[in-house]
N, C-alpha and C positions, 0 to 999 in steps of 0.2 A: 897537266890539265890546262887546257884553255883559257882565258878569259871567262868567256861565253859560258863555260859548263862550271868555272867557280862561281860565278855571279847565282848561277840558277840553283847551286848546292846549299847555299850561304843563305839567300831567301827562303828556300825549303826549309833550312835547320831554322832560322828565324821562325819561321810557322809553331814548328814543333813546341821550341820553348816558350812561345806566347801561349799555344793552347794547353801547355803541359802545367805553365801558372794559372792560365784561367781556369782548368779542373783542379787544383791545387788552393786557388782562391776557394771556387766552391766547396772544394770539403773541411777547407778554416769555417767557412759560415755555419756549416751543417754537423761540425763540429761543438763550435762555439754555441749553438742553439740547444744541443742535445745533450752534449758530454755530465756526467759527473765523474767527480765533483766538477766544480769548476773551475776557471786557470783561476794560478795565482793571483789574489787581489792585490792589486798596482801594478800588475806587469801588464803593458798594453798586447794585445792580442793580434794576429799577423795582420790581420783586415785593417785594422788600424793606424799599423807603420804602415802600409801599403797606400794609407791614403784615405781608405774606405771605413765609413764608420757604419756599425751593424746598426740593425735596430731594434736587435732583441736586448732584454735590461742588462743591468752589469752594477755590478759593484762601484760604489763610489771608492773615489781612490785614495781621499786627505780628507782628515781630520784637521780641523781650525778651530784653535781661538781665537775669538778678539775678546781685544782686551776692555773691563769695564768703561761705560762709558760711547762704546761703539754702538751705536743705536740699529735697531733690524733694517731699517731703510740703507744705512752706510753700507752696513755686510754687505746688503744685496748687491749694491752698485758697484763695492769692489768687487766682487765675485764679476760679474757681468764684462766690467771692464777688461779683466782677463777670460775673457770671454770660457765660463763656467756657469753652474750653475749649483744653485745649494738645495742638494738633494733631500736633506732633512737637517729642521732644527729640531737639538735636542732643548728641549725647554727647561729641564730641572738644573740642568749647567748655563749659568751665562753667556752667552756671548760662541759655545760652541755648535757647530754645522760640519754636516760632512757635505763635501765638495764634489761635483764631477767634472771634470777636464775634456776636452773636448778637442787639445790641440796637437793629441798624437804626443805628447811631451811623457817622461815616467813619472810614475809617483812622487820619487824621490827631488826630482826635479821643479814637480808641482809643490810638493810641503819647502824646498827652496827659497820657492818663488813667492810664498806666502809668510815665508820667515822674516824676509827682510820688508815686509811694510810693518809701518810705525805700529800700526793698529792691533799686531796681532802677537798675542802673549806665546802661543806656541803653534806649531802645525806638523805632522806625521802621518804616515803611510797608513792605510786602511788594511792593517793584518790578516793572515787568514791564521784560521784557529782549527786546530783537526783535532778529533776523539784518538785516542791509541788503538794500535792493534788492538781488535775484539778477540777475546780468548775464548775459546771453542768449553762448551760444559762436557764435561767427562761422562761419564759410567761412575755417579756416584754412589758409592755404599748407601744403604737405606736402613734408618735406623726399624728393628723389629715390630716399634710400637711407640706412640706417641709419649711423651711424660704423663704421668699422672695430672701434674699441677699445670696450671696455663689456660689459656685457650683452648675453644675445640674444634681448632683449624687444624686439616688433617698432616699438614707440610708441617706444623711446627715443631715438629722434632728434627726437624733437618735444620731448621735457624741458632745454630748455635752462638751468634751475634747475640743471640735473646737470652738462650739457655742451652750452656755448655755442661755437659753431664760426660765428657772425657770421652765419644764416639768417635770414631776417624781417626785417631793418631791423636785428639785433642787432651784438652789439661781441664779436669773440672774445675767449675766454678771462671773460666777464666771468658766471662762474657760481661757483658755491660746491667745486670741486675734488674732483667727489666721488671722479673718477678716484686721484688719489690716495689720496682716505683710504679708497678699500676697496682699495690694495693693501697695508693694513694690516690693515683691518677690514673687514667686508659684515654689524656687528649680532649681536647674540646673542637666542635666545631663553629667555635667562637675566634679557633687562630687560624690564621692563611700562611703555610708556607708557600712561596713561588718557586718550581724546580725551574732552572735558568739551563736548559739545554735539548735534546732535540724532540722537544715536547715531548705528550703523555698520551697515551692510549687512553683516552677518557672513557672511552664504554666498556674499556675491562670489567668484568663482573666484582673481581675481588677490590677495583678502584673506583668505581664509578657512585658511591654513597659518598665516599670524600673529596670529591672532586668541584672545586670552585666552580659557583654559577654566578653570574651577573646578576644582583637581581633585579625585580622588575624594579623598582625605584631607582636605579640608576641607570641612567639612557648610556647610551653606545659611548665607545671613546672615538672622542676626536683630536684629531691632529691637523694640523694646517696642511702639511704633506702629502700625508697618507691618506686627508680626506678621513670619513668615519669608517669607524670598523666594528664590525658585529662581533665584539670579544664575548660570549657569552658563557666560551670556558676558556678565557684567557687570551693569550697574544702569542701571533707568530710574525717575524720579520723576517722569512726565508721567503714569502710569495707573494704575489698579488690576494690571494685568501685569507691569510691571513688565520688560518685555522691550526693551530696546535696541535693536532694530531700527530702523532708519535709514528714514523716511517722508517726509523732505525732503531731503536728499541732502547736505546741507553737509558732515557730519558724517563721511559715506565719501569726500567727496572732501578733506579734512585727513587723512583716516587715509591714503591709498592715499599721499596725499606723505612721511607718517612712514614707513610702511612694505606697500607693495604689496611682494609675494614677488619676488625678482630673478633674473636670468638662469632664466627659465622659462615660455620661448617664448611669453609670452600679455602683451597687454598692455604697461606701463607698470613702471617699477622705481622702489620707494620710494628715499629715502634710506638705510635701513636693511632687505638683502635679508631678514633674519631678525630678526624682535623679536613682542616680543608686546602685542598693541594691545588694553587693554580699553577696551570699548565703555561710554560712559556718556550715558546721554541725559537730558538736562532744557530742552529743546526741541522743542516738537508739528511736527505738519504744515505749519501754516502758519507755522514759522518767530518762534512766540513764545515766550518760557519766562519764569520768574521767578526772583528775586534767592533767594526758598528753596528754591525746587529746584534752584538750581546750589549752597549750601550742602549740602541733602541729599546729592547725590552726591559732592560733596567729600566729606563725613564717612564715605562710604562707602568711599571710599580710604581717608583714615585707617584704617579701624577694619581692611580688608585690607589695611592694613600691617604693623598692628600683629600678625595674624592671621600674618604670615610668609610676605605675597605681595611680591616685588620690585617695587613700583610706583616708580620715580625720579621720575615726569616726569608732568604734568601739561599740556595744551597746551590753550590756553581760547580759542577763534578767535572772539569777541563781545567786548560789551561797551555802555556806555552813559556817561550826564553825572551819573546819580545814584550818590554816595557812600554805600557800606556801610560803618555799621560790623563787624556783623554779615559780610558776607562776607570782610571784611580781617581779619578772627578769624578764622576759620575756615582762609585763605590761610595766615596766619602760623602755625598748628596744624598745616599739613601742611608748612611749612619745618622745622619739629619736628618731625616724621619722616625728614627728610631728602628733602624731594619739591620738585624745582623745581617751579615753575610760570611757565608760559610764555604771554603774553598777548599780542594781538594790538592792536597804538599805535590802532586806528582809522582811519577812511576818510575825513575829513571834511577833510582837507587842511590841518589847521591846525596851529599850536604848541600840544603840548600841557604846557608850561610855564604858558602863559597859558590853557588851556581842557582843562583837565583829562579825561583819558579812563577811563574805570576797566571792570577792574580792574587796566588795565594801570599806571596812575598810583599805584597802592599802592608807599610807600616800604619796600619790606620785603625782606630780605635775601634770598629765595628766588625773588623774580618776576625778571622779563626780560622788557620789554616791545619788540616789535619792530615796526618799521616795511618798508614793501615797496620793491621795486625793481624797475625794469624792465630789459631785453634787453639797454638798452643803457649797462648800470651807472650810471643817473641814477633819483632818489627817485621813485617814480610819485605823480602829477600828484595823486592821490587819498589819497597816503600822510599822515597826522600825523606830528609829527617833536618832537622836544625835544631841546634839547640839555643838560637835566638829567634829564628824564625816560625818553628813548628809549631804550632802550639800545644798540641795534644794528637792522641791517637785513637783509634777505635776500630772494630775488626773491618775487617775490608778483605777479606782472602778464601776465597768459596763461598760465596755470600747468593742464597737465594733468594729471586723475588722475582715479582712479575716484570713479563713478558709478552710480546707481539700472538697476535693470534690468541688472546685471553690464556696463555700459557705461564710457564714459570721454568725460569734457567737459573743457572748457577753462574757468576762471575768474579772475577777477583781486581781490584784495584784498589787506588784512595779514591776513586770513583763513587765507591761501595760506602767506603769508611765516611764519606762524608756527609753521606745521608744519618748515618746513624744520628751523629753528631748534631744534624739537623734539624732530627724528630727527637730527641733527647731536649733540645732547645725550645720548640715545642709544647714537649710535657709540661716543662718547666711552667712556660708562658698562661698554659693552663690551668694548673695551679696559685700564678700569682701575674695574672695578667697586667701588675701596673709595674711590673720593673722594666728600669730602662735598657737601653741596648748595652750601656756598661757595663750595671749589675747584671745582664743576663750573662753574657759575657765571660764576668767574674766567676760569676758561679760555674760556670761549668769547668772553669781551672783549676778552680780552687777544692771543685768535688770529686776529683781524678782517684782511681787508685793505683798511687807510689807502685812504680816497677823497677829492678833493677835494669832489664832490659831496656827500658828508656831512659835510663837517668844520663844524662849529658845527649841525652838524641833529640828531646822535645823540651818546650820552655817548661812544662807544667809537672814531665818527668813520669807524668802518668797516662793510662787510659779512662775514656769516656765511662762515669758510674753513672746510669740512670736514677738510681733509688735514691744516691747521696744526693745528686743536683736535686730533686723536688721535696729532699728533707725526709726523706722518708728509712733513714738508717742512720 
């Protein structure tokens, strides 16, 4: 080959791979705009290394403290200086902000570069946080005919969580009593549980009587950030909207087990026939959320606490391997309000003494981390377990409740079990609305019923009794 005809082959192939990146760039962007979920938060995105910053939103990438003492004006000017910007303060933690980066650097590089100034106690990576595989609902057995006793919600003989009468393969009696504890209690809408994941189907028919409204006396929330937000069933930090609305369905079927409306011939009967369930979403569609957006809506309780909404209970059905600090602050700020929080052991079947699950693994005086059970009072197959860290169990394994499209499915995880646990807390609250987070706490470990099955798997050795915790056995 010539001179001449290499020179003019070598410019031709030049053409090609310039325009073969520039359609390559474009479908990064048209990616990056559309996809779910979304990439990995902290991993910078191809547009990005490339040079080119998109300008559709993104996940902040570092979580920072400064340390007390750092006044909001300081923050800002360090942030700035490294030319970032601070995407939100969390207000209920001092001195913490999640950060945006701007210089094409990773996450890891950024929380770095924030470690070594003087001013700052800590700084890490903005995690992503995913639901588990959804389990598909079966071809379930249907029982003949409702119990006698109970409710005259037509599903409730399929909730054996409530009332186990030995159907399916099950072990009578081996359900959380709820018989019992509502003929003390059936729940107040005096208490606010917050579900903390990918919100709630609020206009569900069987949820939509227990569902948190704003009321008129208290104006919008505001946030320096976020600017005001129309929360008037609650908080979402996944969109510009800012609406709770439940678009993957996790999150209505946890709620409908704390509390679907009871004896009101439709449906399914929570644990608690009356309560009121704010909606909190920081989980999309496809079932991902991140470690600042479950802080955001944490603090958004906070600060509705302190506003004079009755939130007790906090019920967090995820989870992951990565340790926050940042969210264990945040955790322990709303045990300082008096807000349990109730976390769900994980599904991965293991000890989690030795493999740590979070944020159920946080050693903090306000959480409760629960483990699931099956029909026939043995730990499901799927459950984590610790016998320092667990603390209790509760059914979790074919568990029905509402669902997307005003429906009702059947699923199984500590997902499940940790609502129970949730609305059992609940109950509680409603019967003795002035215990503290401790006492509430206590009680429910302390009112377990002794299993051999659990003894050395969970701290308290038992499962969740509804009747015992509100005194009522």
């Amino acid at each position: 080959m010539n001179r001449q005809n290499f020179v003019g082959h070598l410019a031709l192939a030049l053409m090609f791979v310039v325009a073969a990146a520039f359609v390559g760039q474009i479908q990064r962007w048209e990616w990056r705009r559309d996809a779910q979920p979304r990439p990995a938060v902290g991993q910078r995105t191809a547009e990005t290394r490339a040079g080119f910053v998109s300008s559709q939103p993104r996940e902040p990438e570092v979580l920072v403290r400064f340390r007390p003492g750092v006044s909001a004006e300081r923050i800002r000017a360090l942030v700035a200086r490294l030319n970032d910007r601070v995407e939100d303060e969390i207000e209920s933690v001092g001195g913490l902000v999640a950060v945006d980066d701007f210089d094409g650097a990773s996450a890891a590089e950024v929380a770095r570069e924030y470690e070594a100034l003087p001013e700052v106690e800590y700084a890490e990576r903005n995690e992503m946080i995913a639901l588990g595989p959804r389990p598909s609902r079966g071809d379930a057995e249907r029982f003949a005919s409702a119990p006698a006793e109970g409710p005259n919600d037509p599903l409730f003989g399929e909730q054996w969580a409530l009332i186990n009468r030995g159907a399916r393969g099950g072990k009578d009696k081996a359900d959380i009593n709820a018989l019992g504890a509502w003929a003390k209690t059936r729940g107040s809408r005096e208490v606010v549980v917050a579900v903390l994941d990918s919100g709630v189907a609020y206009t569900h028919p069987d949820l939509a009587g227990n569902i948190w409204q704003r009321p008129a006396s208290l104006p919008p929330y505001v946030d320096d950030e976020l600017g005001e937000v129309d929360d008037l069933h609650g908080f979402s930090a996944v969109d510009d909207l800012r609406d709770p609305m439940d678009d993957n369905g996790h999150g209505t079927h946890c709620a409908g087990i704390v509390g679907a409306e009871g004896d009101n011939r439709l449906g399914i009967a929570g644990v608690n026939w009356q309560v009121e369930i704010m909606p909190l979403k920081f989980i999309g569609k496809g079932g991902f959320g991140s470690t600042k957006d479950a802080i955001e809506a944490i603090n958004y309780v906070i600060q509705r606490k302190r506003d004079g909404v009755n939130v007790r209970v906090i019920s967090a059905s995820w989870g992951s391997r990565q340790k926050s600090k940042a969210l264990e602050d945040v955790i322990r700020k709303a045990g300082e309000e008096d807000i349990l929080f109730v976390a769900a052991a994980g599904n991965n079947g293991e000890d989690a003494d030795r493999h740590p699950h979070y944020p159920s693994n946080y050693d903090l005086p306000n959480v409760v981390s629960v483990a699931a059970m099956n029909r026939r009072d043995e730990l499901a197959g799927f459950s984590n377990y610790g016998a320092k860290t667990v603390h209790l169990a509760a059914p979790g394994a074919e568990i029905l409740s509402t669902w997307l499209g005003d429906g009702f499915e059947e699923h199984s995880g500590t997902s499940m079990a940790t609502p129970v646990v949730s609305g059992v807390a609940a109950l509680v609250l409603a019967n003795e609305p002035n215990l503290s987070v401790r006492e509430l706490r206590q009680r429910l470990l302390d009112s377990v019923d002794k299993l051999d099955t659990l003894r050395g798997k969970v701290v308290s050795g038992g499962r969740v009794n509804a009747a015992r915790a509100v005194g009522a056995e």
